[in-house]
C-alpha positions in Angstrom: 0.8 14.2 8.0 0.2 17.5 9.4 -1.1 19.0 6.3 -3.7 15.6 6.1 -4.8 17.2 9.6 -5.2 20.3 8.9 -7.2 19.3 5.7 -9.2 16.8 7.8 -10.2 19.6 10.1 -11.1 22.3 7.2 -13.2 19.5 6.0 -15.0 19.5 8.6 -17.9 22.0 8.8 -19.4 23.9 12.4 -16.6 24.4 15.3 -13.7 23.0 16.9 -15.9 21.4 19.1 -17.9 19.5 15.9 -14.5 18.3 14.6 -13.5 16.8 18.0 -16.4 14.9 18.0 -15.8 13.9 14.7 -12.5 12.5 15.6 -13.9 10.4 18.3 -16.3 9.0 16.1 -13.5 8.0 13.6 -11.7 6.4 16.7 -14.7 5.0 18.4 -15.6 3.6 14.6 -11.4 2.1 14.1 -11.8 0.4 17.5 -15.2 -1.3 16.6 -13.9 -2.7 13.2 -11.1 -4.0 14.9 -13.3 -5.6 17.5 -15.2 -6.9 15.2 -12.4 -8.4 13.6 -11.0 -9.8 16.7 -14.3 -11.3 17.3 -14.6 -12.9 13.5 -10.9 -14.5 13.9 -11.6 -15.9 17.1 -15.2 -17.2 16.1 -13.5 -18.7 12.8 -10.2 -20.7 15.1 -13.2 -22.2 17.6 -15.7 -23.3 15.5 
């Protein structure tokens, strides 16, 4: 897992700081889709 990281964050061109934002993207991104899909199951049990 840590060795994904570390590969994740060599990946990743510019700074630190660019990867940090790239990491809040990602999470920002996960907690949309599962919004999202949230919002499609509940849509699809009420109607």
């Amino acid at each position: 897992m840590a060795s994904h990281n570390k590969l994740l964050h060599e990946g990743v061109p510019g700074s630190s700081g660019h990867s940090l934002a790239w990491e809040v993207m990602v999470v920002l991104a996960c907690g949309l889709g599962i919004w999202l899909v949230m919002m499609v199951f509940f849509v699809g049990v009420v109607v």
